[in-house]
GUTI-785805 format. One record per residue (C-alpha): residue in one letter; x negated, y, z. Coordinates in steps of 0.05 Angstrom, whole numbers. Layout:
// residues N
{rest:a; xx:X; yy:Y; zz:Z}
...
// end
This chain:
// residues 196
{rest:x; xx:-588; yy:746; zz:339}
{rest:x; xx:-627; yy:808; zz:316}
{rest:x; xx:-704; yy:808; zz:301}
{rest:x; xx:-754; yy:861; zz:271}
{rest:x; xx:-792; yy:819; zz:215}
{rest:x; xx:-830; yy:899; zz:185}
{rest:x; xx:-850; yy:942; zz:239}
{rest:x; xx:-850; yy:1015; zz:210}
{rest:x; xx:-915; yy:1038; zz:200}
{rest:x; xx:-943; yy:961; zz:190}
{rest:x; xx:-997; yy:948; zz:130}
{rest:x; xx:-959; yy:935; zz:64}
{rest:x; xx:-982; yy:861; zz:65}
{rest:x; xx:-924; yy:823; zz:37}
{rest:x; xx:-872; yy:829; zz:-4}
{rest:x; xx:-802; yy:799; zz:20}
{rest:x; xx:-741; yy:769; zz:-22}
{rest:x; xx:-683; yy:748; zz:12}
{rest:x; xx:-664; yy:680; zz:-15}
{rest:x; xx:-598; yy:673; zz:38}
{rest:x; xx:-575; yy:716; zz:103}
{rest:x; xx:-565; yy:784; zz:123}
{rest:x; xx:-611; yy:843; zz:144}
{rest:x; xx:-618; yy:909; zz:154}
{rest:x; xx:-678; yy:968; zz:128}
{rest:x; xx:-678; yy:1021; zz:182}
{rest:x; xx:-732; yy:1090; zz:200}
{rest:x; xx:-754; yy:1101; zz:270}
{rest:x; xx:-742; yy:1169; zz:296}
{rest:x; xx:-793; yy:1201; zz:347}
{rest:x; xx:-743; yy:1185; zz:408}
{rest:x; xx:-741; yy:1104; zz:393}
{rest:x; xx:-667; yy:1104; zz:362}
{rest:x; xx:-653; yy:1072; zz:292}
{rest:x; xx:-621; yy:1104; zz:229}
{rest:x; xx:-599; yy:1043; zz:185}
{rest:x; xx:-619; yy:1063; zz:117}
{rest:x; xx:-584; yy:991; zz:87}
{rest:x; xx:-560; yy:939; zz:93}
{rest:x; xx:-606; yy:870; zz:53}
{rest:x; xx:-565; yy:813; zz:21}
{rest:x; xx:-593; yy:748; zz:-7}
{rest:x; xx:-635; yy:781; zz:-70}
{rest:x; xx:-660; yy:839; zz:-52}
{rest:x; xx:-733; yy:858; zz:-40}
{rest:x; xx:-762; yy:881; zz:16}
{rest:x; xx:-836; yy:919; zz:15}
{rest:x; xx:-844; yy:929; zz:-63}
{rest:x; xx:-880; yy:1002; zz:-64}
{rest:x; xx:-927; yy:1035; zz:-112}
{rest:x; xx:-968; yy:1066; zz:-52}
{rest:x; xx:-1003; yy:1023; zz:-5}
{rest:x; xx:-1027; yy:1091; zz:34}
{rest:x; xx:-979; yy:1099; zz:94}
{rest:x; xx:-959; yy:1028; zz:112}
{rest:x; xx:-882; yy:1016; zz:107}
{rest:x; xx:-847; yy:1075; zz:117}
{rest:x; xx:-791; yy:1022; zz:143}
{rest:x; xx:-776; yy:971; zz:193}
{rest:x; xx:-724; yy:908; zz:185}
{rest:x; xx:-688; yy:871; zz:228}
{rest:x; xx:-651; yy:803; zz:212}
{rest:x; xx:-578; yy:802; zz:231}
{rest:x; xx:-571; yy:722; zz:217}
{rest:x; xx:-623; yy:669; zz:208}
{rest:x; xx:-658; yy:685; zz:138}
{rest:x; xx:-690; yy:648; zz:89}
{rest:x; xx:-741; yy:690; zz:56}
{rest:x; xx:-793; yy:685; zz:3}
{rest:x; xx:-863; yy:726; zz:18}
{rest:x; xx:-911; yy:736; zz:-31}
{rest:x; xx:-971; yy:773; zz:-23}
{rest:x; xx:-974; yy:854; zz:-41}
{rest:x; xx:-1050; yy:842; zz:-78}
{rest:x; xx:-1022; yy:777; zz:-119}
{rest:x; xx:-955; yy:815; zz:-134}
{rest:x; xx:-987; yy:882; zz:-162}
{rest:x; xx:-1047; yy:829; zz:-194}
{rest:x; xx:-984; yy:791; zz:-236}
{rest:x; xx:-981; yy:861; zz:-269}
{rest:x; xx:-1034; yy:858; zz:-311}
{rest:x; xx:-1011; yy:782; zz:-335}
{rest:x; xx:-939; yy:802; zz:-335}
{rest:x; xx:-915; yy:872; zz:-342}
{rest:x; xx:-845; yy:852; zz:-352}
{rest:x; xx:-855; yy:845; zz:-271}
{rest:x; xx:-872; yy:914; zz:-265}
{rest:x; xx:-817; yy:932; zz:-302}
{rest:x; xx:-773; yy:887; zz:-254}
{rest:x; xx:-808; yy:921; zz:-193}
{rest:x; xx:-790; yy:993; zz:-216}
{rest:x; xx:-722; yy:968; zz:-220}
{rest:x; xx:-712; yy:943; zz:-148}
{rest:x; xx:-750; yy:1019; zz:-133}
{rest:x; xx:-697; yy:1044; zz:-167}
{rest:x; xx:-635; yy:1010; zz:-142}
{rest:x; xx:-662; yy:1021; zz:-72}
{rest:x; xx:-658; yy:1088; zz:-92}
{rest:x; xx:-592; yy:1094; zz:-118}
{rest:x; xx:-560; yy:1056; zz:-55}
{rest:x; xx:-592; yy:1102; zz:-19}
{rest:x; xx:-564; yy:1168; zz:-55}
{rest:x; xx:-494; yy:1133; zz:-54}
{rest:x; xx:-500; yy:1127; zz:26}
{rest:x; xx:-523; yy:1200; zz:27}
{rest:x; xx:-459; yy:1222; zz:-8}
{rest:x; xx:-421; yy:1176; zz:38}
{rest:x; xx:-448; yy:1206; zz:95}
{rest:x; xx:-447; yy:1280; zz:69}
{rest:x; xx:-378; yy:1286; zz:33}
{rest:x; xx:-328; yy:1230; zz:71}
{rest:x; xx:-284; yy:1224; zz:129}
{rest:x; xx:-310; yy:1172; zz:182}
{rest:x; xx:-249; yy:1126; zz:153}
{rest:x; xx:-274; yy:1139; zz:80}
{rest:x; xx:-349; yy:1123; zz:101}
{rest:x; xx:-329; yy:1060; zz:130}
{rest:x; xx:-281; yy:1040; zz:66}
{rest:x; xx:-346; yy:1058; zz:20}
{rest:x; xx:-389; yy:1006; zz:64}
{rest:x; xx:-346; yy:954; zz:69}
{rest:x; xx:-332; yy:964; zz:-15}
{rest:x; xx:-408; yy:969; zz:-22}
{rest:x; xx:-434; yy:904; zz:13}
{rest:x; xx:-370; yy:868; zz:-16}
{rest:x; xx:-402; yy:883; zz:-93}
{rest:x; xx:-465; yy:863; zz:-77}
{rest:x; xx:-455; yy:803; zz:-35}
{rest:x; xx:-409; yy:782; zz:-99}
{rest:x; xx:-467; yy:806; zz:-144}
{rest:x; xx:-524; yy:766; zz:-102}
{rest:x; xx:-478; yy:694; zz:-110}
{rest:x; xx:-453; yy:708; zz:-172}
{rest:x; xx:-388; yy:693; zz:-141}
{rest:x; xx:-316; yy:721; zz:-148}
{rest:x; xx:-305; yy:693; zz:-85}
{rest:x; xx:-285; yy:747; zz:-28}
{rest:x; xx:-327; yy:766; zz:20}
{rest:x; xx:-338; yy:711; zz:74}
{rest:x; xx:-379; yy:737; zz:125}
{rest:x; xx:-393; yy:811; zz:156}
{rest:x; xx:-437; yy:802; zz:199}
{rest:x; xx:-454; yy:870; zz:222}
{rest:x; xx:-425; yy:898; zz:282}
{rest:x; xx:-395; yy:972; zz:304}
{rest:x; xx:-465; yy:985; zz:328}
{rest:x; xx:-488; yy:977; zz:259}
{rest:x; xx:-443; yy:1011; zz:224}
{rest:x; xx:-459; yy:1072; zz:271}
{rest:x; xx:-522; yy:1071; zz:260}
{rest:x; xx:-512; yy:1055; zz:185}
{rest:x; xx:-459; yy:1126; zz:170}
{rest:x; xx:-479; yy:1175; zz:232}
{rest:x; xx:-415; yy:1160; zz:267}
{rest:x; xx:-409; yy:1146; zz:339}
{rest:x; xx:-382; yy:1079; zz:361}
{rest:x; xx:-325; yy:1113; zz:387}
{rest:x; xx:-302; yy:1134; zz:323}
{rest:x; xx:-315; yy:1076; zz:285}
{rest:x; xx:-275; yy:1039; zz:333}
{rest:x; xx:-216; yy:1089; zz:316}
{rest:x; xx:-225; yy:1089; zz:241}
{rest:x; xx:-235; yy:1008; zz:238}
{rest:x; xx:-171; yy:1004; zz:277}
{rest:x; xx:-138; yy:1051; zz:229}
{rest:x; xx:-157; yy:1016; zz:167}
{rest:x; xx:-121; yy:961; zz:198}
{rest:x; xx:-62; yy:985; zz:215}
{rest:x; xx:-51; yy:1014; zz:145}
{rest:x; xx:-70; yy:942; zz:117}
{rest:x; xx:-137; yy:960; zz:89}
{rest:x; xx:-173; yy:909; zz:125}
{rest:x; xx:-163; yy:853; zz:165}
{rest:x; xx:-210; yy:839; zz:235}
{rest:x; xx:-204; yy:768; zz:263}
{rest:x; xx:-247; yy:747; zz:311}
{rest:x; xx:-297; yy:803; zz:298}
{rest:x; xx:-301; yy:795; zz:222}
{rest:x; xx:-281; yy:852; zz:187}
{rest:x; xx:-254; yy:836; zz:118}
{rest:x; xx:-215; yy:872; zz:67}
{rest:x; xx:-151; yy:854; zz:49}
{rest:x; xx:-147; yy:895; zz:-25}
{rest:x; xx:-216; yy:914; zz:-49}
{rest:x; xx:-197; yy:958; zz:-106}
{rest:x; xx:-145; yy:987; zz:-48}
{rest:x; xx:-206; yy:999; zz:0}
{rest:x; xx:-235; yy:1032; zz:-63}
{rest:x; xx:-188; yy:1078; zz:-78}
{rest:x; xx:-180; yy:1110; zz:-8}
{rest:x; xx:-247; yy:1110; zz:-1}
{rest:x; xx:-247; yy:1162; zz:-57}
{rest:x; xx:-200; yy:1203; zz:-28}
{rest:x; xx:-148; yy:1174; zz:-70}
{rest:x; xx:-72; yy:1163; zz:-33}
{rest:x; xx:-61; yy:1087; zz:-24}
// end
């Protein structure tokens, strides 16, 4: 099940929060592929932008069935002027969309294909942990290769290879399509290069 609920380019209308289920933000290049710029969890926003001007510079596709809240962009920005704590707030999901965003450019820029998918896996582990204020493990991944291609500029090929690596070393586990890690701080550590 995947489904486009922001077109790129659409009017910036509503605002989304993700209350439970998976998604992902991607750009639309000229040619009609997809570059996965990241992946949503239950609490984060979706739409929250300062400039109205160009529509969203984004599309987003569900990966599961999603419960979201909506709330429109003019009573959002209005709730300002009653409550600038939430302006604060919104300048603080801006921000931490920014920052994954610099962490998946480093990813992409400075690891192997094995390290990439290590930082991923690492990175979606935190914050699904983060979102249910659980210490739980991870339960669910529900992305596939595709994604993960599309998600660290690697070909499917080679994140076949690298996922099948990380298992063989005992990094992660894969059971009927889940991928899960079996040592997070582990998965961690050779993501940064580190031996393990």
């Amino acid at each position: 099940m995947s489904s486009d609920f922001i077109e790129p380019g659409q009017p910036i209308h509503k605002i989304y929060l993700i209350y439970s289920g998976w998604a992902f933000r991607y750009r639309l290049l000229r040619d009609g592929r997809k570059q996965i710029i990241n992946f949503a969890l239950p609490g984060d926003y979706l739409g929250v932008s300062f400039s109205q001007s160009d529509g969203m510079r984004f599309g987003a596709t569900a990966v599961t069935d999603l419960e979201v809240g909506i709330v429109s962009y003019a009573s959002f920005t209005r709730a300002f002027g009653e409550r600038p704590d939430l302006a604060i707030q919104a300048a603080s999901v801006i921000e931490r969309e920014a920052i994954l965003v610099e962490e998946a450019l480093v990813a992409v820029g400075k690891l192997t294909a094995r390290q990439r998918i290590a930082w991923l896996i690492v990175d979606i582990c935190r914050r699904w942990r983060d979102a249910v204020a659980s210490e739980d493990g991870l339960q669910d991944f529900p992305f596939t290769q595709n994604h993960i291609a599309d998600a660290l500029g690697l070909s499917l090929v080679h994140v076949n290879k690298s996922l099948r690596a990380l298992k063989l070393v005992g990094l992660i586990k894969i059971e009927g399509g889940k991928i899960r890690p079996v040592d997070e701080a582990r998965l961690m550590r050779f993501s940064e290069g580190q031996h393990v």
